[in-house]
N, C-alpha and C positions, 0 to 999 in steps of 0.2 A: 504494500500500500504506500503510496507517493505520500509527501508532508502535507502535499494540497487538500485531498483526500478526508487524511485524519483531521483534518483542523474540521473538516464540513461535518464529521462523525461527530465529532466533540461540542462543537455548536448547536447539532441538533439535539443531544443527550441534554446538553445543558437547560438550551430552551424547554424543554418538557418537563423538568424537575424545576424552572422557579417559573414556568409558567408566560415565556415572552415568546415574538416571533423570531428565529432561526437568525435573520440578519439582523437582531440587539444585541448577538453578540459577535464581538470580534475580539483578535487577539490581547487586543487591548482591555478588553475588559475584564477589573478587576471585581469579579462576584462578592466580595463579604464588602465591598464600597457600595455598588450601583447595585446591587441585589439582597444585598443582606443576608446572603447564604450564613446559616448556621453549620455546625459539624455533623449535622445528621443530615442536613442535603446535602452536603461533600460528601460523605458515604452514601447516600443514594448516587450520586453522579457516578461516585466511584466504580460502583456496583452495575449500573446500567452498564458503564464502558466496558467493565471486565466482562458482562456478557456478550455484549456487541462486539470486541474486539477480540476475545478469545483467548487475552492474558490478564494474567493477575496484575493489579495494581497495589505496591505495596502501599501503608497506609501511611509512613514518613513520606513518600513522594507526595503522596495529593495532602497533606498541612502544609508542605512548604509551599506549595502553588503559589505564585503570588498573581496571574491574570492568567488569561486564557491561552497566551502565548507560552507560558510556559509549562502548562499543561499538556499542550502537544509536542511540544519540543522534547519533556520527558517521557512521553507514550511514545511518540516516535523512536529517542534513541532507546527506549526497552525494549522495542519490537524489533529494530535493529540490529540488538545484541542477540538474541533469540531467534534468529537466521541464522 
């Protein structure tokens, strides 16, 4: 899966668990600022991707998140090492 790809994966998971349309988010958005995600919608998102995606997300990776970019950037390169 290209970086392009998972970022659209991740945006859509995200959109569903705080409830906006697909394009309010982008990489730039930081969820616990503009959305007010608590740690129990991080574990749901978490929990979505790991099904969607087909790997574990450990659960130090997704506290450090700090926006949406760097969400993918760490699913990505996990998914990367895991090839």
């Amino acid at each position: 899966m290209e970086r392009a790809e998972l970022a659209l994966v991740v945006s859509a998971q995200i959109a569903k668990v705080v409830g906006c349309e697909e394009d309010g988010i982008t990489e730039a958005t930081d969820l616990r600022e503009e959305y007010e995600v608590d740690s129990l919608e991080l574990m749901e998102i978490g929990t979505r991707l790991e099904n969607v995606l087909g790997n574990r997300i450990d659960v130090e990776d997704l506290m450090g998140m700090q926006n949406v970019g760097d969400a993918v950037d760490v699913l990505y390169k996990r998914m990367q090492e895991r090839q």
